[in-house]
N, C-alpha and C positions, 0 to 999 in steps of 0.2 A: 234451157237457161244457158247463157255465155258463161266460161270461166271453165275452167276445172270441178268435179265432181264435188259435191258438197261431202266432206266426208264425216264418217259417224262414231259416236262416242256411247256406245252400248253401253259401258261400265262403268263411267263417272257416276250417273246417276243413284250407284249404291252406293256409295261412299258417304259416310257423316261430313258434313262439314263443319259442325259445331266445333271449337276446341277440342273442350274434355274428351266427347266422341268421338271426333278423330282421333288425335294419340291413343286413345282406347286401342279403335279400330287397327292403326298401325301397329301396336305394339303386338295384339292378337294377333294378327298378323305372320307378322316375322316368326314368331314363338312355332305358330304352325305350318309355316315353311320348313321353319327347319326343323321340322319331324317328318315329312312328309314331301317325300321325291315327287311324287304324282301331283300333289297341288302345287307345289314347287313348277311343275312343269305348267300346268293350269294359269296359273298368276303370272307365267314369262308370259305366254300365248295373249290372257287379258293385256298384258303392258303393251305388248306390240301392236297390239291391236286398236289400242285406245290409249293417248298418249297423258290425257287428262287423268284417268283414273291410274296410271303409273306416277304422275308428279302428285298429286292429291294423298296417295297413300305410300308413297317413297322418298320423293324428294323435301329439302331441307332449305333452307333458307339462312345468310347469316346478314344479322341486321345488327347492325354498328349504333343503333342508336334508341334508347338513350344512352346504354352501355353495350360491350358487345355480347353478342349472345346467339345461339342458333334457335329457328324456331320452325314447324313445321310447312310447308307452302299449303295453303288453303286460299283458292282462290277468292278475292274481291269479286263482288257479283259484276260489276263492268270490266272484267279482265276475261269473263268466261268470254263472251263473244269476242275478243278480240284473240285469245289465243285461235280461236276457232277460225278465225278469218285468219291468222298467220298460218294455220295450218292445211287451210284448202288453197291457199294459193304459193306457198313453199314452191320455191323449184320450177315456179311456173310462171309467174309473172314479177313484177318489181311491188315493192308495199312503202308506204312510208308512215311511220306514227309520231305522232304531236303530243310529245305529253307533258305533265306537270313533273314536279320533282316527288319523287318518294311516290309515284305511282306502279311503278315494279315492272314498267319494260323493258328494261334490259335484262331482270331474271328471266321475266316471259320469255325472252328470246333463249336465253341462255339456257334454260330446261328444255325447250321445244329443241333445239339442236345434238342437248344431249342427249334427250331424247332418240333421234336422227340416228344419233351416234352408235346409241349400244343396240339397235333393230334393224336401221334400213343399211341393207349393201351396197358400198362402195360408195356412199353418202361419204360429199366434202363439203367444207364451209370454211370460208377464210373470214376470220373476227378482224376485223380494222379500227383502230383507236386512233386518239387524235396525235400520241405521240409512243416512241417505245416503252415509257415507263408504264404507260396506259395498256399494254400489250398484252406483256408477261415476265410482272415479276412476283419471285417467288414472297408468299407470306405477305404479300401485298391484297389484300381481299377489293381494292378497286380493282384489279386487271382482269379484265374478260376470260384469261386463258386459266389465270388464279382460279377464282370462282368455280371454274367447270373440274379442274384439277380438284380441287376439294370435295364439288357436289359427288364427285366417282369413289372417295373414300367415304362417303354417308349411307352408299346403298349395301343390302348384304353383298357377299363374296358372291354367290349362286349366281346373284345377275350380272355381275361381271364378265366379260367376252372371255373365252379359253384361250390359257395362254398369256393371260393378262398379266404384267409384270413395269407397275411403274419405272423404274429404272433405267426399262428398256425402251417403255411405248410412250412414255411422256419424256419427251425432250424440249428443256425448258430453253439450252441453245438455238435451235433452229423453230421454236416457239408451235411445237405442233405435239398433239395427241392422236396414236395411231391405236386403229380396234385392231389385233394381230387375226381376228375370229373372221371377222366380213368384211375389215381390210375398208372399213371408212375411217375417214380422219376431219382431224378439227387442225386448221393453222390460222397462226395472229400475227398479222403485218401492222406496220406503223402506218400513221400518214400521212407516206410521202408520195410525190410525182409518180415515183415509181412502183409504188406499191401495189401486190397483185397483176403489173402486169405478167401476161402470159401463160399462167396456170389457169387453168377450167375448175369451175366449182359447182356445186350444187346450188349453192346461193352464197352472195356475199353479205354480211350485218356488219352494218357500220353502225357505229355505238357513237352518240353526239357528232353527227356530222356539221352539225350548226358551228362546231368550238374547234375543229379542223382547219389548221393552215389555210391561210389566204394569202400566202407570199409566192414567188415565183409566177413565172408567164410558161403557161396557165397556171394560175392558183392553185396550190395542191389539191383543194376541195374538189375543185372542177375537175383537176388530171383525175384524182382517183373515180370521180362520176365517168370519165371519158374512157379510163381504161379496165374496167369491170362491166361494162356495156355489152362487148363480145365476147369476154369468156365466161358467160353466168347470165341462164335466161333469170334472174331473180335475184333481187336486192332488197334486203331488210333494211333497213334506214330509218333512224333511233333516234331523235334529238326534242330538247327543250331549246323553243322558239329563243334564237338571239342575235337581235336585228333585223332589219329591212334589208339584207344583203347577203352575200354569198349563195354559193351553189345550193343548199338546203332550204333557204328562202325561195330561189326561184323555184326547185323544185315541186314544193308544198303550195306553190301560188299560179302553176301554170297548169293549162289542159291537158291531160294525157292518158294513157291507161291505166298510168300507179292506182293502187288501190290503196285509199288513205282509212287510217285509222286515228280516231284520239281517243286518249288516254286522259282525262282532264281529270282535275281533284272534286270536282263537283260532281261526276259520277261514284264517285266514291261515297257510298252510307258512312261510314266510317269517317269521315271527314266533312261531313256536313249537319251534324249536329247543330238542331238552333239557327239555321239555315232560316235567309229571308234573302229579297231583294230590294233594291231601290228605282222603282219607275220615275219616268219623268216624262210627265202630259204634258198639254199645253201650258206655253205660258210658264214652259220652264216650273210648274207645279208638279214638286215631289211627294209620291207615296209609298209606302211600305207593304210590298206583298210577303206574306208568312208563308216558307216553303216548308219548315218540320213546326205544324201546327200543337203537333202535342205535346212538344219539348217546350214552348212558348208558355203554352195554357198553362203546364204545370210548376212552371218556374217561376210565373206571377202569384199562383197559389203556395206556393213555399213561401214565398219574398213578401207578401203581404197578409197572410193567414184568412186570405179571401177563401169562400164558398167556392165549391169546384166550379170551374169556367167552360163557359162551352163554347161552341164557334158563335154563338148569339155575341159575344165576349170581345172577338177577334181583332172588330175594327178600331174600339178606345187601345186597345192594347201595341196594336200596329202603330198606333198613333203616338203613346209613350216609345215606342222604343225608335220610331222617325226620331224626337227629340233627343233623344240617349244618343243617337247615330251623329245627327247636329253639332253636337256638343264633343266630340269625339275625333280629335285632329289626324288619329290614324286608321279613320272609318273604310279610307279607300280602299286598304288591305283586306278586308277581310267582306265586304259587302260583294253579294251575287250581283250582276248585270244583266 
């Protein structure tokens, strides 16, 4: 097969994914880490070996919304293959992902590198934002370099590189976090012209390259495509679709070897709830197909204290909620296609 080696995730699959299970499993966890040097050594060996089962059972998450709050990373079932494809071709080839908003690639990316960070030697990654405030400021939890800065105070001290001494190894001036242990580093440039040229990296991620400068001749968007080309066989490249233009349009719309991923809210279970679409046959006649049939069926039997419904059921029902859609001036939003 072309590409780089598919690579293997032995030890996600013991992992709970449920909530409650998980933090369970977490917590138990930690508890017997730190009693126990030997599995202490055991669980580094699993993390490095398997980056999924290190963020599944370590890493943390801080989600702003609806209030803020930290919560643990458990992945969305359509995020496992896509870390999985970021991580067999890391380093090796260029990626680019299309995603929806609040779909979670830019933590994917941002755990997969920290990941990079505290295992692989001499691993570099420069984060590029669309401006400096988007970079790295401190206590800011939008900035790329923020985010990873914090995820390093979430994990125990044990797995921390020797030697580790914020103060020293995170420099929020020159916008870069050094491992003192294997001497890999994370740096965050703005998006400018000149950004990243001349330093060599592991791979560069560009976080909303879609929202990136279009001023100057060449466009900042384009310079920074143009000059991370030769120093970095590999470009993560992060953006929600906006417009028919700029260097990330062309990007995601032309032939080449990138290897595209999306990230859409319709793979998301979570987010599709009560899910249906809208065809439209001949003659410009519209129908209603039911994509979560059983969230339908039992919502007509609550709403009308009907006899349980079964797919015999499906198509009067499809047919009321066509007219519910009809009738519904802001149907556009929220109907599959």
């Amino acid at each position: 097969m072309d590409g780089p080696p598919i690579p293997k995730f032995p030890h996600f699959p013991s992992v709970p994914l449920g909530l409650a299970e998980n933090m369970s499993y977490r917590s138990q966890m930690r508890v017997q880490c730190q009693k126990s040097i030997k599995l202490r050594k055991q669980i580094q060996r699993k993390c490095a070996e398997d980056s999924l089962f290190w963020a599944s059972t370590f890493a943390w998450l801080f989600e702003p919304r609806p209030s803020p709050k930290v919560i643990p990373f458990i992945p969305w079932v359509h995020q496992v293959p896509a870390w999985k494809t970021i991580e067999r071709y890391l380093g090796h080839q260029d990626m680019g992902i299309e995603k929806s908003r609040a779909e979670g690639a830019s933590w994917l990316a941002i755990l997969i590198v920290a990941h990079k960070w505290l295992y692989v030697p001499m691993f570099t990654c420069g984060l590029i934002s669309k401006d400096a405030a988007s970079v790295d400021t401190p206590d800011n939890m939008d900035t790329l370099m923020t985010k990873i800065a914090w995820e390093l105070t979430t994990l125990p001290k044990w797995m921390l590189p020797l030697g580790w001494d914020p103060s020293k190894h995170r420099k929020v001036k020159d916008h870069t976090i050094h491992n003192p242990e294997i001497q890999s580093e994370i740096a965050g440039f703005a998006a400018t012209a000149n950004a990243a040229a001349g330093g060599r990296k592991t791979v560069f991620v560009m976080d909303e390259l879609a929202k990136f400068p279009r001023d100057g001749v060449p466009p900042a968007d384009q310079a920074i495509m143009d000059n991370t080309l030769t120093v970095s066989n590999s470009r993560l490249i992060i953006s929600t679709p906006y417009g028919p233009e700029g260097a990330y349009y062309r990007i995601m719309h032309s032939d080449s070897d990138m290897v595209k991923i999306t990230l859409h809210w319709q793979q998301n279970p979570s987010r599709t709830i009560g899910a249906y679409a809208v065809d439209v046959g001949r003659d410009n006649k519209r129908s209603v197909r039911l994509i979560d049939t059983d969230f339908w069926l039992d919502r007509a039997h609550q709403k009308r204290g009907q006899r349980s419904l079964t797919a015999v059921d499906l198509p009067a029902l499809a047919a009321r909620i066509m007219d519910e859609t009809d009738q519904n001036p802001f149907s556009y939003r929220f109907m599959l296609h």
